[in-house]
C-alpha positions in Angstrom: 19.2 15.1 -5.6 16.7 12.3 -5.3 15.0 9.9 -7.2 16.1 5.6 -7.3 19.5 4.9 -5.6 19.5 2.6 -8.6 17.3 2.6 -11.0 16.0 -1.3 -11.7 15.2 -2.7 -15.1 12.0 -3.8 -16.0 10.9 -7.5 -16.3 10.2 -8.1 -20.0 6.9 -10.6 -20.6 5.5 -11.6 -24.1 2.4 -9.4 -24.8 3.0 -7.0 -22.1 4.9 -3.1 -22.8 6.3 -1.8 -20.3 4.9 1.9 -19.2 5.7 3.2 -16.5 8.4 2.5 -13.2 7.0 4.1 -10.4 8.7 4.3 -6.7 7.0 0.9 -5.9 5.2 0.0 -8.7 6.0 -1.1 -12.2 2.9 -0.4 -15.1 2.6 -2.0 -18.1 -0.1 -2.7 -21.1 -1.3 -5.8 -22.2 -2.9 -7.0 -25.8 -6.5 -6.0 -24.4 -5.1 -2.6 -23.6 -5.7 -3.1 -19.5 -3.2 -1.9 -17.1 -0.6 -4.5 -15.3 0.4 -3.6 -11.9 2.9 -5.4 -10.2 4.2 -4.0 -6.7 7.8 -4.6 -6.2 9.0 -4.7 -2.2 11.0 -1.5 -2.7 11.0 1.2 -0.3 10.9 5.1 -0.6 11.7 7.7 1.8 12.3 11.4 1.5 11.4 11.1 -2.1 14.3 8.5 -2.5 13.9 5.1 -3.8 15.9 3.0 -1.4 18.6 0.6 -1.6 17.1 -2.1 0.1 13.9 -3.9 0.0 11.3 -5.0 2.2 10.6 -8.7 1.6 7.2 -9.2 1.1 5.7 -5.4 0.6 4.3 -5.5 -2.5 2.3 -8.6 -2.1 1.2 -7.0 1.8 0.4 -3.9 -0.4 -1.6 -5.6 -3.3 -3.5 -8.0 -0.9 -4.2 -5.2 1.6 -6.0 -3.6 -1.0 -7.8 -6.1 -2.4 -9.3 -6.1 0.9 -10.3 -2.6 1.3 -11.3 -2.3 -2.5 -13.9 -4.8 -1.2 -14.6 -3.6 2.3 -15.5 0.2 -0.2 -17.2 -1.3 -3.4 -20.5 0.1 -2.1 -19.3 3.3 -2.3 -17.6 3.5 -5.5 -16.2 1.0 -7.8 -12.5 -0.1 -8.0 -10.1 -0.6 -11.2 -9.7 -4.2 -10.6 -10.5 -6.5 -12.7 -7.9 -10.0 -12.5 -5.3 -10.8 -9.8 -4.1 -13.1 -12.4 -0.7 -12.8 -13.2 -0.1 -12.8 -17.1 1.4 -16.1 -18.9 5.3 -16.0 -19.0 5.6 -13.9 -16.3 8.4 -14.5 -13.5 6.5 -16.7 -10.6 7.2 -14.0 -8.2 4.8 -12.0 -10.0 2.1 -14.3 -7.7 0.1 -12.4 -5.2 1.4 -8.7 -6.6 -0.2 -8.4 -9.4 -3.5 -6.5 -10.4 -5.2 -6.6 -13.9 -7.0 -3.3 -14.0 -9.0 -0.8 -16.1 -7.7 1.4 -18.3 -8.9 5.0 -17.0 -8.5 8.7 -17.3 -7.1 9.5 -14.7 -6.9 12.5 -12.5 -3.9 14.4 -11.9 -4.5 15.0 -8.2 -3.8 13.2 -5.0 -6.8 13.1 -3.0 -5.7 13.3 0.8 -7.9 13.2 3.9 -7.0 14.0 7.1 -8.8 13.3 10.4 -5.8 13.8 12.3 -3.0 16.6 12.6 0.5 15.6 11.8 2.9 15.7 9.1 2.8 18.4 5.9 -0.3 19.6 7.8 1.5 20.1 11.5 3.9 21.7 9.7 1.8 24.2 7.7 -0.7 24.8 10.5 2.0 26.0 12.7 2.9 28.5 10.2 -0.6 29.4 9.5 -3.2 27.9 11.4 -4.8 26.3 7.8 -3.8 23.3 6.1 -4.6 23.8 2.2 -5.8 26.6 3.0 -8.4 25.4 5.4 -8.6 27.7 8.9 -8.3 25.2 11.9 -9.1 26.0 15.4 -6.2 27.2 18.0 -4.7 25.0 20.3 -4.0 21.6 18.1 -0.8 19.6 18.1 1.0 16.6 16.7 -1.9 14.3 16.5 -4.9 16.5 17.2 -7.9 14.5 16.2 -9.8 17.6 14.1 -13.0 18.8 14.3 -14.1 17.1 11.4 -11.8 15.1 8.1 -10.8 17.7 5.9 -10.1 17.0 2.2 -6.5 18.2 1.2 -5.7 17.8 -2.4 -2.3 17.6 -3.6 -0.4 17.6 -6.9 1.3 14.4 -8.4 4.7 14.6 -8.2 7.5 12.2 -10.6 9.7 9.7 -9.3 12.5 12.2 -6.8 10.1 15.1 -6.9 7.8 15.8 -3.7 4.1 16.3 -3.9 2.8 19.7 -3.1 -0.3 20.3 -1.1 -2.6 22.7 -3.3 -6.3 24.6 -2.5 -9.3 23.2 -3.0 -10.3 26.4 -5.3 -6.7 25.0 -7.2 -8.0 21.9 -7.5 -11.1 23.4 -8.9 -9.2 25.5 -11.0 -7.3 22.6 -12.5 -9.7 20.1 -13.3 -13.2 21.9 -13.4 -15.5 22.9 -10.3 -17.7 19.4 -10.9 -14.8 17.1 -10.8 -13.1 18.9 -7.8 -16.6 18.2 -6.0 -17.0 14.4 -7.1 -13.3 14.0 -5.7 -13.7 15.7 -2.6 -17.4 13.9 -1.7 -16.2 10.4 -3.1 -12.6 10.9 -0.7 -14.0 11.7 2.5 -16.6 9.6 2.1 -13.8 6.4 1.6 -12.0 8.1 4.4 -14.6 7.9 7.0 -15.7 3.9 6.5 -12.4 3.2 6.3 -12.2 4.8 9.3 -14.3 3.1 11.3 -13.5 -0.1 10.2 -10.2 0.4 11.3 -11.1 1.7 14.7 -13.0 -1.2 15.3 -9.9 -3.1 14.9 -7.7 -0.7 17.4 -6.3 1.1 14.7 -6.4 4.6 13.9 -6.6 6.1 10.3 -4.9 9.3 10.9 -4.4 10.1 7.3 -4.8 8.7 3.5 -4.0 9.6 0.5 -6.1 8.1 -3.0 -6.2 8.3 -6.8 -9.2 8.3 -8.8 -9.5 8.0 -12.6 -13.0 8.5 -15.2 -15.0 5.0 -16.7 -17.1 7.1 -19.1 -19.0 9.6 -16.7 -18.2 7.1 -13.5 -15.5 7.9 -11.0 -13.4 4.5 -10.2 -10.6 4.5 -7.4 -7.7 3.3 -8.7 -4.0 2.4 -7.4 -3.4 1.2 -4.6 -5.7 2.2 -1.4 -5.6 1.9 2.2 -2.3 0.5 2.7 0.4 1.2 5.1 2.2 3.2 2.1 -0.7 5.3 1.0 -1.7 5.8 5.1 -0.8 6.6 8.6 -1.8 4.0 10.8 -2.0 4.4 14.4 -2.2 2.1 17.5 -5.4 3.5 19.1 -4.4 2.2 22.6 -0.9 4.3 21.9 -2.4 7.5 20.8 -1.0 10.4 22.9 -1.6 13.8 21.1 1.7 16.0 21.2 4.2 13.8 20.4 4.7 11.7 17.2 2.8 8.7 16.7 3.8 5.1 17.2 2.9 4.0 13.5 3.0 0.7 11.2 3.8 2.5 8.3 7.3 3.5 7.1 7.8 6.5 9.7 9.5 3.6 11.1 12.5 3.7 8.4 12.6 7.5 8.0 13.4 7.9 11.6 15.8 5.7 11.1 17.7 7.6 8.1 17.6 10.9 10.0 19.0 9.2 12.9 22.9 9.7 13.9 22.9 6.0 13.6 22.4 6.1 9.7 24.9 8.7 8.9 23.0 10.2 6.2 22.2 13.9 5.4 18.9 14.5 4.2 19.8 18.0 2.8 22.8 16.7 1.2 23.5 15.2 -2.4 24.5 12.1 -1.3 22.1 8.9 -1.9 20.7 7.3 1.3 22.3 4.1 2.7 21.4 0.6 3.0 18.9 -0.4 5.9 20.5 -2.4 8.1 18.7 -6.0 8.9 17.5 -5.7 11.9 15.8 -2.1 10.6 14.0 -4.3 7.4 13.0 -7.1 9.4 11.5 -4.2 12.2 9.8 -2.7 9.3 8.5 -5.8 7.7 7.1 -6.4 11.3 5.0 -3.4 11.0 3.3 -3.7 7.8 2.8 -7.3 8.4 0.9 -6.3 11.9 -1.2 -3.7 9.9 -2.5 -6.2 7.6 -3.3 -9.1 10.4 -5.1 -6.5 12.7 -7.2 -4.6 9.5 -8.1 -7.9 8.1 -8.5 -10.3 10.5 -6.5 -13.3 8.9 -3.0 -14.6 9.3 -0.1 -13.3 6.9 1.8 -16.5 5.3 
């Protein structure tokens, strides 16, 4: 099993229809037929939707990538087009929401790597590829590679995990020019972002974005850059061949599969609450992310 602990009910706002509840996200559609996002401060894990919230995540999340969306514009455009929340919505909607383009968007996750850990440790152990991509002997847990690799995976509902696919599936999928707009355009946003993060200590070991179609135009949508969508690294930490330090939420799985949690991922049962002192730990973390990438105070 997986999927929301409990499920939440959508806020309802005049001139708004509800679409879509995502893990952290809710989608709607307003009267001029844009999208409405508005990033909640819940928390997934192990393709759960946890009990307990984060305070603060979504609007860390939404302003986050207002930033980067603007640090990237000269590379390809962004969805936004209002941070403006709509009239009668709740006032916590401030600093969460995004009015965005409507787009036709592709059904792929577009990952890039520049550093080996995770899904890719774990298959390049196995097989000394990840997606299908040969890699050189010798790597471990947070190998910088040779080069960033692109590697595509399939978007997975609410409780289902994403699957890493081939390039040539990708390809297959959604036509050989479109796989090569999304693989050009993602490691392309990989490697500024990149470097703007190193110059801030940080390393961007991993990302993962969404693109959609304006007309002929590819537009990155979503969110982007964030300590969700990312694994962020402590440069001056960075030991190769042992997990990471991290600000993302690595912080919160470890906990779960921790004795202290008491909770078996390969069981049927729903994870637990976060304790306190595990939220305010995590909150920590993404607020830190956010103050060293940007430069400016969270408040």
């Amino acid at each position: 099993m997986s999927g929301f602990v409990e499920k939440p009910e959508p806020t309802q706002v005049p001139g708004l229809v509800h679409l879509h509840t995502g893990k952290v996200r809710e989608l709607y559609r307003n009267e001029a037929g844009d999208l409405v996002m508005v990033a909640s401060d819940r928390m997934s894990a192990y393709d759960w939707v946890l009990p307990t919230e984060i305070p603060d995540k979504g609007r860390i999340l939404t302003q986050l990538s207002l930033w980067w969306f603007d640090q990237l514009a000269e590379l390809v455009p962004h969805h936004v087009l209002s941070t403006e929340p709509p009239a009668g919505a709740p006032a916590d909607w401030a600093g969460r929401t995004t009015v965005c383009k409507s787009l036709r968007m592709v059904p792929v996750e577009c990952v890039a790597r520049g550093y080996l850990t995770g899904s890719g440790l774990a298959e390049y152990e196995q097989t000394r590829t990840v997606c299908g991509l040969a890699l050189p002997e010798g790597l471990v847990d947070g190998s910088e590679l040779p080069a960033p690799i692109f590697t595509p995976a399939t978007k997975a509902a609410v409780g289902e995990h994403d699957e890493n696919v081939s390039y040539e599936e990708v390809a297959r999928q959604v036509g050989a020019d479109t796989a090569a707009q999304l693989r050009q355009a993602t490691l392309a946003v990989y490697a500024r972002a990149r470097d703007i993060a190193r110059e801030r200590g940080i390393i961007l070991a991993d990302t993962k974005f969404e693109f959609g179609f304006e007309g002929e135009g590819l537009v990155i949508a979503d969110e982007v850059l964030t300590p969700d969508s990312s694994r962020f690294w402590p440069a001056d930490q960075w030991a190769p061949g042992r997990p990471q330090p991290s600000y993302d939420k690595q912080f919160v799985r470890d906990w779960l599969t921790s004795p202290a949690s008491g909770w078996d991922r390969r069981s049927e049962q729903p994870p637990p609450e976060l304790p306190q002192e595990i939220v305010q730990a995590t909150r920590a973390r993404y607020v830190e992310a956010y103050e060293r990438l940007t430069g400016t105070s969270w408040s």
